[in-house]
Every structure is written in structure tokens, then in C-alpha cells.
C-alpha positions in Angstrom: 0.0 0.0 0.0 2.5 2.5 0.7 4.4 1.9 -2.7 1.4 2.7 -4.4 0.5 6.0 -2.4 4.3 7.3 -3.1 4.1 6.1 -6.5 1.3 8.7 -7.1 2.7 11.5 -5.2 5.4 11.4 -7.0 3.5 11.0 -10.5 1.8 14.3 -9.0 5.0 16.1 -8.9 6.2 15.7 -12.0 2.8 16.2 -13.6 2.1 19.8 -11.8 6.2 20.5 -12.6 6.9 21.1 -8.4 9.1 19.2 -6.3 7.6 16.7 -3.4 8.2 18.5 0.1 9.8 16.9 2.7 7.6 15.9 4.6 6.8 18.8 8.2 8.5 21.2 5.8 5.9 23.7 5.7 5.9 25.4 1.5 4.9 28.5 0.4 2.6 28.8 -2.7 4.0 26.8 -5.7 4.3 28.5 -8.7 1.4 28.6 -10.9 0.4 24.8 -12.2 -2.1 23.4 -14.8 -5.7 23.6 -14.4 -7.1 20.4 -12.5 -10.2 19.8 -14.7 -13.4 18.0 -12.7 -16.6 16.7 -13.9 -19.8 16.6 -11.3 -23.4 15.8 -12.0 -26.9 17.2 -10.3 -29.4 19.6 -11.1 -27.8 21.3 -9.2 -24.2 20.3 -8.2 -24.2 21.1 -4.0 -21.4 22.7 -2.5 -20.5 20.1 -1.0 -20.2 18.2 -3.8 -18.0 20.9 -5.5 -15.9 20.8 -2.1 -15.7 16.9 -1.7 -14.6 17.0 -5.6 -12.1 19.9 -5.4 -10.5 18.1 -2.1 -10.2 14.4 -3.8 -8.4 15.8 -6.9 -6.1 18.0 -4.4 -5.4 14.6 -2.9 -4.5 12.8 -6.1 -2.5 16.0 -7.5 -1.1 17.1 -4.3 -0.9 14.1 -1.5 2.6 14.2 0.1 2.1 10.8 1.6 0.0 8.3 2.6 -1.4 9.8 6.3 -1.8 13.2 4.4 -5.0 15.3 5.9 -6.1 18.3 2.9 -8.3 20.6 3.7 -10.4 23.4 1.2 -9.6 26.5 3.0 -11.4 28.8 0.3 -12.3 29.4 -3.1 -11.8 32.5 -5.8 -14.9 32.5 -6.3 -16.7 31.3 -3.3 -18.5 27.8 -3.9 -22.5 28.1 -4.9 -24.5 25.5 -6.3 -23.8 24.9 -10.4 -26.7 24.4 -12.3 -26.5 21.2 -14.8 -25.0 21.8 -17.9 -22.8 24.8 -16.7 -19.1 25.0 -16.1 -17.0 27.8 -13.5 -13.2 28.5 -13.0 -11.8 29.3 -9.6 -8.9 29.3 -7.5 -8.8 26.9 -4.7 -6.5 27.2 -1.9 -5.8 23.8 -0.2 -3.9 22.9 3.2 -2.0 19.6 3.0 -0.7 18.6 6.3 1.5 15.0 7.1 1.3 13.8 10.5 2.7 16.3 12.6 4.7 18.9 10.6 3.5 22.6 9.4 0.6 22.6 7.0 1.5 22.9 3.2 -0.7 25.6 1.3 -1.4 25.4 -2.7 -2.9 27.6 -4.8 -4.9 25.3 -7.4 -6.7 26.1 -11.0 -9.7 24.4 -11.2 -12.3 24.4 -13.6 -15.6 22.2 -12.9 -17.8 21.5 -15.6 -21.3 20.1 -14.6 -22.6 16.9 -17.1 -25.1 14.6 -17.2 -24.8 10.4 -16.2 -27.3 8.2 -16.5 -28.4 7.8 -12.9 -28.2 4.3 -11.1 -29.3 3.6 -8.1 -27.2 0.8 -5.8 -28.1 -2.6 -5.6 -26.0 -3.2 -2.5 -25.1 -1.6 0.9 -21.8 -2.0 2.7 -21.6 -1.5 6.6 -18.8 -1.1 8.5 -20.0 -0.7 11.8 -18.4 -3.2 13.8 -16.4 -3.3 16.0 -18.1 0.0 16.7 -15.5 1.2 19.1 -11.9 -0.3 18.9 -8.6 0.5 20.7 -6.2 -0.8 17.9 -5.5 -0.6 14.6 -8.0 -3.1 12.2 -9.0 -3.4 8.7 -12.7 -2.6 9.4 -14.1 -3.7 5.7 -13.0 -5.2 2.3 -15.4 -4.6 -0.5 -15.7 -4.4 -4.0 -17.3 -3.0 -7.1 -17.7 -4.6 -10.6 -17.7 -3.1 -13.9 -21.2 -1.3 -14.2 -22.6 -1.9 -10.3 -23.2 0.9 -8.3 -22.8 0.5 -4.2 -23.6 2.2 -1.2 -21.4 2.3 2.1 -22.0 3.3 5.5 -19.3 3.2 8.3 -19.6 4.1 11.5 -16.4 3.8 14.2 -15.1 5.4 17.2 -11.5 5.5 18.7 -11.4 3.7 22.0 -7.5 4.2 22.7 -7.5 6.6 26.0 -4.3 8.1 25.0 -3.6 7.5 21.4 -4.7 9.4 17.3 -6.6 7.1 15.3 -7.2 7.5 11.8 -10.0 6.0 10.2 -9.1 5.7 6.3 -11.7 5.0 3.3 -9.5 4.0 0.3 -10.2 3.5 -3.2 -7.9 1.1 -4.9 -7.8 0.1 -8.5 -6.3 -3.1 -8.7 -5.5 -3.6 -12.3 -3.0 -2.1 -15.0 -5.6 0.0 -16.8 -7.1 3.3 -15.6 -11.2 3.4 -14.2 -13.6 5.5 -14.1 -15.7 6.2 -10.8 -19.1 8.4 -10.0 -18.6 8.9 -6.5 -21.5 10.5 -3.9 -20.3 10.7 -0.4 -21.1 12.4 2.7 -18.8 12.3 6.6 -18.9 14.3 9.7 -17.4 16.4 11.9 -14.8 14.0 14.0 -15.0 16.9 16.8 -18.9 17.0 17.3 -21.1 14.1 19.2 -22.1 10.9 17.9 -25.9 12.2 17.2 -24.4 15.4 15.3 -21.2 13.8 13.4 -23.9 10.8 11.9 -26.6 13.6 11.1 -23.9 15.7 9.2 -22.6 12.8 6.7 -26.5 11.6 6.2 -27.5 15.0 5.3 -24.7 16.0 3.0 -25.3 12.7 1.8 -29.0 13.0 1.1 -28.7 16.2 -0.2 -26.5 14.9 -3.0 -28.2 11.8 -3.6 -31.8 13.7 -3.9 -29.9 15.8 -6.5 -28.4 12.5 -8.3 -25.2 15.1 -7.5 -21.7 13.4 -7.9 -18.1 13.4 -9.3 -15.8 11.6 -11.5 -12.5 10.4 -10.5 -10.0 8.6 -13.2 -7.8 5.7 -11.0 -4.8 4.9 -12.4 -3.4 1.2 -12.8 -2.2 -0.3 -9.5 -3.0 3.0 -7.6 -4.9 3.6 -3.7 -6.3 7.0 -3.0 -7.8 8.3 0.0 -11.5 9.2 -0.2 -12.1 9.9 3.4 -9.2 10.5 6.3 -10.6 10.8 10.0 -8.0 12.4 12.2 -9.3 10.9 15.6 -8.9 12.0 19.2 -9.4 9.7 22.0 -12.9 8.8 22.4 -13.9 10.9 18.8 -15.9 9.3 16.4 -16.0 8.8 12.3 -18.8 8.8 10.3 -19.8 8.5 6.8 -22.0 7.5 3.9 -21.1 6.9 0.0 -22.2 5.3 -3.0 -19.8 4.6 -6.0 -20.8 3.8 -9.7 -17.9 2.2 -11.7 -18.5 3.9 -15.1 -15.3 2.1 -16.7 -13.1 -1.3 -15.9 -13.0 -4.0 -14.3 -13.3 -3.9 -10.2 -13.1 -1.1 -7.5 -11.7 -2.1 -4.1 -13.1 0.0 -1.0 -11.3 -0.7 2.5 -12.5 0.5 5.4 -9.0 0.9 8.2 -8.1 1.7 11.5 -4.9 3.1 12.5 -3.0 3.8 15.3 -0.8 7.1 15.3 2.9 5.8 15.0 1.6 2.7 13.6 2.4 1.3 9.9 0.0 -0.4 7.3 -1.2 -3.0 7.6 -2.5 -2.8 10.6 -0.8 -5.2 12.9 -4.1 -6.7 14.1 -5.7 -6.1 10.8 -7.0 -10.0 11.3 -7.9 -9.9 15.0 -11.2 -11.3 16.0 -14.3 -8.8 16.6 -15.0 -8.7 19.7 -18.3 -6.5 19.1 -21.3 -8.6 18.8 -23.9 -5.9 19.0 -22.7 -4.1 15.7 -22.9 -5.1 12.2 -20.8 -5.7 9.2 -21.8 -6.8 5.9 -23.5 -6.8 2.4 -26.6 -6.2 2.7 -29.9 -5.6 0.1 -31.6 -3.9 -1.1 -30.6 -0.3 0.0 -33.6 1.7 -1.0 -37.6 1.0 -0.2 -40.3 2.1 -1.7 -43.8 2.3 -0.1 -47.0 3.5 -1.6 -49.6 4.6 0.6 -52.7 6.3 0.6 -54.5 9.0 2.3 -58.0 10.3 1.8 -59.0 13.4 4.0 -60.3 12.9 7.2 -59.7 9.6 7.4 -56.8 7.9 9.7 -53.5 8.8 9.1 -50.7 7.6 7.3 -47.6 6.1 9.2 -44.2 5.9 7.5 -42.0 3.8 9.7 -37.9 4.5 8.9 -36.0 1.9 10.5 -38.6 -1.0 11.4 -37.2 -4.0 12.2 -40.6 -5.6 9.7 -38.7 -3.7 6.9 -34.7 -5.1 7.9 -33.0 -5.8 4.4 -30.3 -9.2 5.1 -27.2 -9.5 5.1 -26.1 -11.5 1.8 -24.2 -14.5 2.9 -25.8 -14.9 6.6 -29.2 -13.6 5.8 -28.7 -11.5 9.2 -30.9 -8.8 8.9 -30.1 -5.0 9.4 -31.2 -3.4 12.8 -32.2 -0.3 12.0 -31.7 -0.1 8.1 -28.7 2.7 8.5 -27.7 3.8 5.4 -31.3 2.4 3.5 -33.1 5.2 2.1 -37.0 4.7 2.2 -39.2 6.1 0.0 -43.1 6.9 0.3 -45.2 7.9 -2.9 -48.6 8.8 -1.2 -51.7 9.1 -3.0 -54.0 11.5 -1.4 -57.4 13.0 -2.1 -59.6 15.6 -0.6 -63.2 14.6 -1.2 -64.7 17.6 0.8 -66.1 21.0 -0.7 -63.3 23.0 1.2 -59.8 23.2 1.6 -57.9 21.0 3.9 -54.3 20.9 5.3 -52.4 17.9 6.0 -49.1 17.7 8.6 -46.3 15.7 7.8 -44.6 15.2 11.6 -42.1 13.2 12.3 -41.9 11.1 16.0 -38.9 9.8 17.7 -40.0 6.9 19.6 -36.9 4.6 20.4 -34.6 7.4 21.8 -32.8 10.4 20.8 -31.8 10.6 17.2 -32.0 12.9 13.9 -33.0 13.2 10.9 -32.8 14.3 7.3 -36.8 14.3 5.3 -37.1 15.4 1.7 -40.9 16.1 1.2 -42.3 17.4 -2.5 -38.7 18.1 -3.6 -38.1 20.3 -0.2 -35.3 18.8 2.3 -35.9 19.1 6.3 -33.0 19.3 8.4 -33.6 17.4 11.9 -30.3 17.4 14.2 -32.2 16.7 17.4 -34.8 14.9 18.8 -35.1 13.8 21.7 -36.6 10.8 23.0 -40.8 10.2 22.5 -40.5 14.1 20.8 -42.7 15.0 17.6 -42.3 17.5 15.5 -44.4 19.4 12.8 -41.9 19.5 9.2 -44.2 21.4 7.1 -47.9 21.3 5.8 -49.7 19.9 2.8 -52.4 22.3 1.2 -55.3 20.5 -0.9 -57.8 22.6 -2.9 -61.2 21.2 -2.4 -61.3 17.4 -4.9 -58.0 17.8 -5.4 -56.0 14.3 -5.4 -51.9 14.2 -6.5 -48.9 12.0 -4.9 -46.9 13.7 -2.6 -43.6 11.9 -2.1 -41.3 11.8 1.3 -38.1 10.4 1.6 -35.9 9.7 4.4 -33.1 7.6 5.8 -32.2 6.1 9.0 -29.1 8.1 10.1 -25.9 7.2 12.1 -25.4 7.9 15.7 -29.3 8.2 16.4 -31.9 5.4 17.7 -34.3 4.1 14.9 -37.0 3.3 14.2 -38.4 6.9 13.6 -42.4 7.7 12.9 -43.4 10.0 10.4 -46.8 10.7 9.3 -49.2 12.3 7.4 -53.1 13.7 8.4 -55.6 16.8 9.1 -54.8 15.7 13.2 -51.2 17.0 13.1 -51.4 19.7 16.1 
């Protein structure tokens, strides 16, 4: 693994004409380099999909080595949301900072142009979840995705050294001599907030993609690992993230999920230890997306949209285990509903937390509703549903059972909302 990461820093070097830092040496802005050019999809392209983009071709331009954190300080222009079939150029300034030493900044061309992909949904769901807390350096997953397959992940870990960093490493590997093409959606939290918060912040920047069918491309190289996600950890912090990958072109994408110590080398030394959590899950699971019709006729007794049921667990595909919770499964609920009276009525969509405290992230006609807390037995109001008098349409709710928080989560829909 680590010939392959230095292999590509130093490919990066000689293609942006600089020399590779030592490493704590902190650099001043390079001299001006070649534009790095990246493709994203959605109608429109989030920020944070420009951002997450911006920052994974910074790490495959710019890495210095393997444990290398980069950050997007700013943008010339700031970042806004790019319509479909639009293209912008900006200056990004990066941080790149190895281990310990002094932060590296670069000044970087890019120009993002927005396209359209087919969209694919995924036909499989990888959790990494367990051992949910460790104390030692682990890999935490192995998976894989074939030519034309699309795949979700989820992981979820925390650092249970008292003393020691941990990093928590999502890599991207493309195991053969030719170069492939991926469309990668992905979403992770805040290492530094609470387990409720960092969950909630890598479902919803997930979500809001995914909604959007938002993305990017990234080219792989032959024989060539590159960091998607790298959590710095604290004692006791937690990493959190969602993604889904399409492989447009080749042959096989290999995802790995690590743990790793700080001072420690790869592999992991206890990269084949036993799990010792039996409470947490790890796995290939399907399907990762539900869909649930319902109806609703004014008046009458309300709709109930359970995310997370235990009645609704997808399996696990070799045990046939299935999924407490569904983390990571997005539900979907195409309601037909009619008002048969002479006068207007309005309809409450309210969502319930019944299980304990958790959060949530609800996309109802097209608008998305941000839900960091609830606590336990709590209901909330999310918005209102006005029907002209005879009027009957779908309205359509989505939602997904979210890291960190307890599940299942109620929502429904009726005139007794208050």
C-alpha cells in the first residue's frame, strides 16, 4: 500500500512541474500549475459536492504521503450551487498537512464543468460498523465494485485508545494495470462533534446529493490507492460516513475501510484480529432503498411511515442476518391523497422519535428538512400539505435512517397534526 500511495505523489509532482516537500516542511505557494479539470453531476451540483470533488483531486495531484490530511480553505470564487449543464473556474487554496509537521498551502486552477450520467441507483449496501468502538489498529471492511454496479457504504467507528490518534481511512484502490472511471456520492462528519451530530452531518450532506443524483468523476490509475475519506481521531472521537460509487469504466473497485493507530504502519498489525463487538454489524446487505406506496383520503386515519422498522430489515447477503435499523437504506413513500370535501384542507407531515434520541434528514415534494435533534418520544411538525377542495396528487417523502441516532423513527401524514 505504501508503494502505491508514493508512486502517485510522486507522479503528481512531475505532472504539476513542483518538487515533493519533505515531509513537516511547511511550503509557500508553488508556482502557478495546470488547471485540474473535474466533472460533477446534479441539477444542481451542492457545494459540498463541489468541495468533496475539489478536495479528492487535491489529494490525487497534491498528497505528500500516505497519512496526508487536505483541507479546502477557500475558493476565488466562493462555492455556490452549479446548475446542470454549466461549467465555472476558480482558484482553490488547499492545506495539505503530514502527521505532525507545518501545513502545506497550494494555490490550485480548477475548472468544474457540470454533465449529465445516467443515474443508477445501488443494488448493495456495505456496513462497516463493527467493532463499533476499537482501541487498535483493524481493517474494518473489504469490498468491492464490478464493472457497471453501483454500491452504497456506510461506516460508522469510534477511537477507544485513551491516549492515542486514530485514523479512520476510506480507500479507493484500482487493482489492475488499466485506468477506471468512478461516480462517487459521499457524505462524513465532523470528527469533533457528538455521535448524534457527526452521523446527522454525513446523512444530510449525503441525502442532499443523492436527492440531486449530485456526484463526481475520478480517473484511478493502474495499480493506484487514493484516499477518499481520512478521519484524524482524538481519544474517544468518532468517524462517520455514507457513500455510494458507480464504476463507469473497468474492471473492479476495491473500497477498504482501516483503522490506525498514530505511529503505527500499514497494515495494521491486528488487521485480522477477532471482533469482539457482537452488537454491531458488518456486511453486504440488500436492497438499499424502499419504496412504499400509501394512501391517504382526507379525514380519514393517518398515514404512518416507519424508517428503520425491524418488519422492513433488508439481510445481510451471505448470513441472511438482517439489518437493525436499516442505517444507510433510504426509504421512499409515494402517497396518493385526495380531498373529497367542498373546502380546503391541510395535512401535517410530523415526524416522532419513539426509540430514543436521534435525527434526521426528510425530503418532502422536492423540499429537504433538516432534523439534528430529537429527543426521545419528541414529535415534530416538518411542514404542511395544502389540498384545494377534490383535489387528489402523490406527494412523495423520503428519508433515511441516520448514524449515531436510535431508529425506528415515525413519520406521518393527516388533518390531526397539532
Amino acid at each position: 500500500m505504501r508503494t502505491r500511495f508514493a508512486g502517485l505523489a510522486v507522479f503528481a509532482a512531475v505532472l504539476l512541474g513542483v518538487t515533493p516537500p519533505r515531509a513537516g516542511t511547511a511550503q509557500g505557494l508553488p508556482a502557478p500549475i495546470p488547471p485540474v479539470r473535474v466533472e460533477v453531476t446534479g441539477d444542481p451540483a451542492p457545494v459540498e459536492t463541489l468541495r468533496l470533488a475539489i478536495i479528492t483531486a487535491a489529494r490525487a495531484q497534491l498528497l505528500e504521503t500516505p497519512g496526508g490530511q487536505v483541507s479546502l480553505a477557500e475558493t476565488t470564487p466562493p462555492l455556490q450551487p452549479l446548475p446542470a449543464a454549466s461549467e465555472i473556474a476558480l482558484r482553490a487554496v488547499v492545506q495539505v498537512q503530514a502527521g505532525g509537521g507545518e501545513p502545506v498551502t497550494r494555490a490550485v486552477p480548477v475548472r468544474i464543468r457540470n454533465e449529465m450520467l445516467p443515474w443508477t441507483d445501488a443494488q448493495a449496501l456495505l456496513i462497516s460498523n463493527s467493532p463499533e468502538t476499537l482501541a487498535f489498529s483493524k481493517v474494518l471492511l473489504n469490498g468491492a465494485v464490478s464493472a457497471g454496479q453501483t454500491v452504497r457504504l456506510l461506516y460508522h467507528h469510534a477511537n477507544g485508545s485513551p491516549t492515542r490518534r486514530m485514523t479512520i481511512a476510506v480507500n479507493l484502490s484500482n487493482p489492475a494495470r488499466d485506468p477506471i472511471k468512478l461516480w462517487v456520492i459521499g457524505g462524513a462528519g465532523n470528527s469533533g462533534a457528538g455521535e448524534l451530530a457527526v452521523g446527522h452531518l454525513a446523512a444530510r450532506a449525503f441525502l442532499d446529493q443523492y436527492w440531486h443524483h449530485a456526484g463526481f468523476t475520478v480517473e484511478l490509475p493502474g495499480n493506484t490507492t487514493l484516499p477518499l475519506f481520512l478521519h484524524a481521531l482524538a481519544p474517544g472521537a468518532i468517524a462517520s460516513g455514507i457513500a455510494q460509487f458507480t464504476l463507469l469504466a473497468g474492471d473492479r473497485l476495491n473500497l477498504q475501510v482501516f483503522a490506525r493507530l498514530e505511529g503505527e504502519i500499514d497494515p495494521p498489525a491486528l488487521s485480522y484480529a477477532p471482533d469482539f463487538d457482537r452488537v454491531h454489524q458488518r456486511g453486504v446487505f440488500e436492497p438499499p432503498q424502499l419504496v412504499r406506496p400509501q394512501a391517504y383520503i382526507v379525514d380519514g386515519p393517518p398515514v404512518t411511515m416507519a424508517i428503520g422498522d425491524g418488519r422492513d430489515a433488508i439481510h445481510e447477503r451471505e448470513t441472511g442476518i438482517g439489518l437493525d435499523g436499516n442505517y444507510g437504506v433510504v426509504y421512499t413513500f409515494p402517497i396518493e391523497v385526495r380531498n373529497p370535501r367542498t373546502l380546503p384542507s391541510i395535512l401535517g407531515v410530523v415526524i416522532h422519535a419513539q426509540r430514543g434520541e436521534a435525527s434526521g434528514t426528510v425530503l418532502v415534494d422536492g423540499r429537504l428538512f433538516d432534523i439534528p435533534r430529537l429527543w426521545n418520544g419528541q414529535r415534530r411538525l416538518l411542514t404542511t400539505v395544502h389540498l384545494a377542495p377534490g383535489e387528489q396528487r402523490t406527494v412523495v417523502i423520503s428519508a433515511m435512517p441516520e448514524s449515531g441516532g436510535y431508529y425506528p423513527v415515525d413519520l406521518t401524514l393527516g388533518t390531526e397534526y397539532r
